[in-house]
Structure formats: C-alpha cells, structure tokens
Backbone as ProteinMPNN parsed JSONL, in Angstrom:
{"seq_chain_A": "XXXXXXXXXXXXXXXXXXXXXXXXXXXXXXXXXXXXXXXXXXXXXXXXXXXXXXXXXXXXXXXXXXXXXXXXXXXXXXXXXXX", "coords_chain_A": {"N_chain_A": [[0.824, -1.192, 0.0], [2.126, 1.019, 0.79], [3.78, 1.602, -1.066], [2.309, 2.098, -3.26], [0.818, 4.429, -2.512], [3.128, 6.275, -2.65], [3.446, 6.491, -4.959], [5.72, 4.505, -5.439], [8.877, 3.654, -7.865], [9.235, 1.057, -8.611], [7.348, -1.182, -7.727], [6.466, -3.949, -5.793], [3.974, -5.632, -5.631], [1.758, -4.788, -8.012], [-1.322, -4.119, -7.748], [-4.299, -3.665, -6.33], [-7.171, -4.378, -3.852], [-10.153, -2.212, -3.068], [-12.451, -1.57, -1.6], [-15.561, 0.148, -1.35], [-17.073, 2.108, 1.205], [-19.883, 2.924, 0.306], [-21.267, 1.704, -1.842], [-23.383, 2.259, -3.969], [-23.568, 4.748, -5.359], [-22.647, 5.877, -7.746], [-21.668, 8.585, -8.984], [-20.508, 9.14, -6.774], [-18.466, 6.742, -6.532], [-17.07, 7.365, -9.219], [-15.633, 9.846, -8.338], [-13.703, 9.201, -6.277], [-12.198, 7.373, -7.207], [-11.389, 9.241, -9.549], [-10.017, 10.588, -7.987], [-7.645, 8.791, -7.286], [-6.254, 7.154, -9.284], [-3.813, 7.025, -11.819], [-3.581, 9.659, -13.619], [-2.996, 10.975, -17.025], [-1.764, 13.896, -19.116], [-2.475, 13.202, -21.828], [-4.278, 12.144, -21.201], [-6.459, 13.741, -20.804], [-6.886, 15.474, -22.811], [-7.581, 17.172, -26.058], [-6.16, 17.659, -28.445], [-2.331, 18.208, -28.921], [0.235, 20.162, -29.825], [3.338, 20.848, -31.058], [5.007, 24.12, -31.128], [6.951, 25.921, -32.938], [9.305, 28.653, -32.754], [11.773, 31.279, -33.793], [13.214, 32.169, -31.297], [12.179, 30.639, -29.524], [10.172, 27.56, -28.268], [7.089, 25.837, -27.732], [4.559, 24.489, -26.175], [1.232, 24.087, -27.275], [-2.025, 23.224, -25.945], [-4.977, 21.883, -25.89], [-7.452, 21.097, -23.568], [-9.875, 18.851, -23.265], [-12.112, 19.536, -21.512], [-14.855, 18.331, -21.206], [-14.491, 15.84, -20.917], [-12.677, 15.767, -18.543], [-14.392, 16.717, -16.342], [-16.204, 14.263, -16.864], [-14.683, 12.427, -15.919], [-14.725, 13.046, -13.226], [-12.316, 14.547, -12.033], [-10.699, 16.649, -9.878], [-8.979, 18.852, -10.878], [-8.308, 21.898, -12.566], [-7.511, 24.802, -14.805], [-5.517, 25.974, -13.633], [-4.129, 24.55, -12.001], [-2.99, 22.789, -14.022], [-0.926, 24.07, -15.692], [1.967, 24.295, -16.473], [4.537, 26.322, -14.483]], "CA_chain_A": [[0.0, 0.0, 0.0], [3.013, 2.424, 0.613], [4.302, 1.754, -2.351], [1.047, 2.837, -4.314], [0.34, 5.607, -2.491], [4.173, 7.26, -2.583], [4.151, 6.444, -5.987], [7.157, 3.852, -5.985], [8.761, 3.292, -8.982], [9.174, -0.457, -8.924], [6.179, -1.746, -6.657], [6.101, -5.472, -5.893], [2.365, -6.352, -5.919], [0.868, -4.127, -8.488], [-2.641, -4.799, -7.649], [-4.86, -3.589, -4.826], [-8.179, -4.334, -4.385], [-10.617, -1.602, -2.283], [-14.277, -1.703, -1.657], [-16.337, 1.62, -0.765], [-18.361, 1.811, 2.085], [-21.281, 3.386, -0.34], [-21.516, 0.802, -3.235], [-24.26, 2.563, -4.52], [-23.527, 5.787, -5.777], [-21.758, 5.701, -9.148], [-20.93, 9.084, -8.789], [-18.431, 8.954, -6.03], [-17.154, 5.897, -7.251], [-15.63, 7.775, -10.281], [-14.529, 10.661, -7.818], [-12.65, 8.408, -5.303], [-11.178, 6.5, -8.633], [-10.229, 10.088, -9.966], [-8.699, 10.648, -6.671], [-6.272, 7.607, -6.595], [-6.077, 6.882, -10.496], [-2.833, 8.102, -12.558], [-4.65, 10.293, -15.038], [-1.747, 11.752, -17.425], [-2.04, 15.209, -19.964], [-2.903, 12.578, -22.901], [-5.814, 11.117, -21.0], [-7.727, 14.753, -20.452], [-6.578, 16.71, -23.947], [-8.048, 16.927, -27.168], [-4.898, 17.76, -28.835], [-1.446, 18.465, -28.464], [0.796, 21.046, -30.644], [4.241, 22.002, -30.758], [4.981, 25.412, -31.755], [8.153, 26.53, -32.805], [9.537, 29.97, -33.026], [13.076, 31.528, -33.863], [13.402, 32.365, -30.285], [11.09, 30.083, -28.187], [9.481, 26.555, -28.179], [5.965, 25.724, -27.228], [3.637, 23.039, -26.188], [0.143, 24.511, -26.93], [-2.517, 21.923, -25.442], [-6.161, 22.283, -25.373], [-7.976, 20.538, -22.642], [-10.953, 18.019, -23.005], [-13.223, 19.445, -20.184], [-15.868, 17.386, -20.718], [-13.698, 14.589, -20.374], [-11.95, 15.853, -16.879], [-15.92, 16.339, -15.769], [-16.702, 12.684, -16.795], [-13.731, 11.745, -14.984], [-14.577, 13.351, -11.617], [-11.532, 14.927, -11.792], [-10.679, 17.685, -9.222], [-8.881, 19.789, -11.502], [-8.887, 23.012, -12.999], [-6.801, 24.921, -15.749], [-4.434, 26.918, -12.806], [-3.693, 23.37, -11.079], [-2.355, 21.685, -14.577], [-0.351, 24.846, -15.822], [3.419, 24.494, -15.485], [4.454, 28.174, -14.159]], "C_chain_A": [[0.871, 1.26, 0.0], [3.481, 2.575, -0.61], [3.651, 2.268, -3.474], [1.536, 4.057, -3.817], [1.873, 6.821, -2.524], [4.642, 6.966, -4.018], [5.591, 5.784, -6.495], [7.514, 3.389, -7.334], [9.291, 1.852, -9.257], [8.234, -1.067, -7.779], [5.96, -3.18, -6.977], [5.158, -5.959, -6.273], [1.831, -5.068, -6.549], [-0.504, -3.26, -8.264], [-3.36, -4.429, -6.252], [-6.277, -3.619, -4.794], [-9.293, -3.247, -2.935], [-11.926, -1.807, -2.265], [-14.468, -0.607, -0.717], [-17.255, 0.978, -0.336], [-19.579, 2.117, 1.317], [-21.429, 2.673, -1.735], [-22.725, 1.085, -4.462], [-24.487, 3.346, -5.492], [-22.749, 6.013, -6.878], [-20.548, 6.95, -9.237], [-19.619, 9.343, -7.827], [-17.858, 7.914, -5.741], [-16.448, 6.787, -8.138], [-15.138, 9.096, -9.256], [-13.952, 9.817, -6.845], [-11.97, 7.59, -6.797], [-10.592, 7.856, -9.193], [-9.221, 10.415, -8.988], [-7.498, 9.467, -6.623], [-5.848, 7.017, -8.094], [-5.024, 8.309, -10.718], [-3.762, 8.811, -13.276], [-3.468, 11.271, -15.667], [-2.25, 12.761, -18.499], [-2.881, 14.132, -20.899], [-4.422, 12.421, -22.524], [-7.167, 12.066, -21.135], [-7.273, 15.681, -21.78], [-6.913, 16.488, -24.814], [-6.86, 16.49, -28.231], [-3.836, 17.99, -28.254], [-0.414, 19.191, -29.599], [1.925, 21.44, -30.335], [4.706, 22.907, -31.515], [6.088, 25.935, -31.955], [8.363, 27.715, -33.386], [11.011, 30.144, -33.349], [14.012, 32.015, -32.371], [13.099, 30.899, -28.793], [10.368, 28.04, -28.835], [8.259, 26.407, -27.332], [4.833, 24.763, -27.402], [1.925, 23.477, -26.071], [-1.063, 23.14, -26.768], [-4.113, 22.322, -25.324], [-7.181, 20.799, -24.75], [-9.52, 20.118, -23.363], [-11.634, 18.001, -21.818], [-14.331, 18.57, -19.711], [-15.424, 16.145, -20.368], [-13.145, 14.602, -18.747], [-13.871, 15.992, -16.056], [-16.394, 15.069, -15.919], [-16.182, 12.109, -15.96], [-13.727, 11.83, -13.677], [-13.374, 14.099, -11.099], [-11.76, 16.003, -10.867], [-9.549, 18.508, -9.361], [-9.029, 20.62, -12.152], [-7.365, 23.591, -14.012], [-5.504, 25.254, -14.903], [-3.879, 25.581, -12.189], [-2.787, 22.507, -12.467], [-1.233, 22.089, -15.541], [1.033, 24.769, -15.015], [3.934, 26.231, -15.536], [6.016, 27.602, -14.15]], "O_chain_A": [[0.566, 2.306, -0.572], [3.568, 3.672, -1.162], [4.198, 2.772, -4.454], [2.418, 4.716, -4.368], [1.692, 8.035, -2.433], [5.814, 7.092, -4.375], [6.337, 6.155, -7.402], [6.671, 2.788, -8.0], [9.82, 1.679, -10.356], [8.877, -1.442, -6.799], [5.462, -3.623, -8.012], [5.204, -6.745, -7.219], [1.435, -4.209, -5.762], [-0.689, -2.073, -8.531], [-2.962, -4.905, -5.189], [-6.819, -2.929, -5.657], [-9.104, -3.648, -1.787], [-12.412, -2.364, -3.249], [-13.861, -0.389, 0.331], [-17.961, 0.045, -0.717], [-20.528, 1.452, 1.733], [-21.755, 3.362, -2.702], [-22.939, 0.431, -5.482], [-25.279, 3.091, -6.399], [-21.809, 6.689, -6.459], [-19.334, 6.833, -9.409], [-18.425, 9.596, -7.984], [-16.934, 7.839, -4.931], [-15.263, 7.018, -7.901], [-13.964, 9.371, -9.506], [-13.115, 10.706, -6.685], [-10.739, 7.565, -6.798], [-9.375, 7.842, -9.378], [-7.998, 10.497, -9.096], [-6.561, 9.49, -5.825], [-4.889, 6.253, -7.988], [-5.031, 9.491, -10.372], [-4.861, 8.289, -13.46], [-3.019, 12.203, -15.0], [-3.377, 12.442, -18.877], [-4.096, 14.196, -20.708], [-5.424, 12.523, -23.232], [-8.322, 11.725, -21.388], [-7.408, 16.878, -21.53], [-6.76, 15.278, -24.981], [-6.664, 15.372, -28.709], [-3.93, 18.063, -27.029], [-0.319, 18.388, -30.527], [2.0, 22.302, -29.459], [4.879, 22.595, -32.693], [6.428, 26.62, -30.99], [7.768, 27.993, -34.427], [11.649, 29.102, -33.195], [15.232, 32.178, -32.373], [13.609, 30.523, -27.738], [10.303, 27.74, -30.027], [8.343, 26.843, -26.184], [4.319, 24.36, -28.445], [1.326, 23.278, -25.014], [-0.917, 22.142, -27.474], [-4.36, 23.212, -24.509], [-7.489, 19.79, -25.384], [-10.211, 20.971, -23.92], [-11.837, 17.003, -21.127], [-14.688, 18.19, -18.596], [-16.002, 15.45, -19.533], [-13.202, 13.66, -17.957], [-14.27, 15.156, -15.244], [-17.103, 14.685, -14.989], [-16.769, 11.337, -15.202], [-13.072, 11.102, -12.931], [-13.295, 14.326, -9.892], [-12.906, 16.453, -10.861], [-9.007, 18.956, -8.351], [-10.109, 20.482, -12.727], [-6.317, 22.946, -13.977], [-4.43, 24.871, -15.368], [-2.746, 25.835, -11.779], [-1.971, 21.651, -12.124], [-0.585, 21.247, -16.163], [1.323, 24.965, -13.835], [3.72, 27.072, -16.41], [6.954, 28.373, -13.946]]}, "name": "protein", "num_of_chains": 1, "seq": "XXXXXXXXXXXXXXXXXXXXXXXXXXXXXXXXXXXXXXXXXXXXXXXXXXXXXXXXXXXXXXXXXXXXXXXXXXXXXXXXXXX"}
C-alpha cells in the first residue's frame, strides 16, 4: 500500500483491491477512482501542438473538459499549468 500511495517506482504487488463503504452511488465511485487513479495530460486533452519559433518553443494543449468532468476529476486549468 506504501508503495502505491508514494508512488514507488518499482512496486512489488501491483494490484490492490478496495471496496467503498457506499456501493451505490456511481458518482463517487468515479470521484474516489479520480482521486487515486494516474490520469496523465494525454488522458484529459483533445490535442497536443508544438509550436516553434526563432526564439522560443511551445507546447500549446487544449484541454478536453468534458472529459476531466466525466472523470470526476478535481482539476482546474491553474492546477495543470506548469508556471
């Protein structure tokens, strides 16, 4: 279980199996699964673009909202923005 949750990068037993106290509710099954599921740029973006300039390089990306709302996700554009 430590090894999930600190993100190890070689984890012995893969595999964990959980059961929610509320088996009922669909919806917060998928938010407790967005909570503990990898979910990487690919999985929530329509596209992906890189942009090159004579100065500069650039990764313009436009987000699949309705997808991060299907997902339960509990992100937002300011949380997935590298600064």
């Amino acid at each position: 279980m430590t090894e999930i949750l600190n993100c190890g990068k070689k984890i012995s037993t893969p595999i964990i199996t959980a059961y929610l106290e509320n088996d009922t509710d669909e919806d917060f099954a998928r938010r407790v699964k967005g909570r503990i599921e990898k979910t990487v740029l690919p999985d929530v973006c329509q596209y992906m673009e890189e942009v090159y300039t004579a100065d500069n390089a650039f990764l313009v990306v436009k987000l699949d909202l309705d997808r991060i709302k299907l997902l339960r996700l509990e992100v937002d554009i300011d949380s997935i923005i590298c600064k």
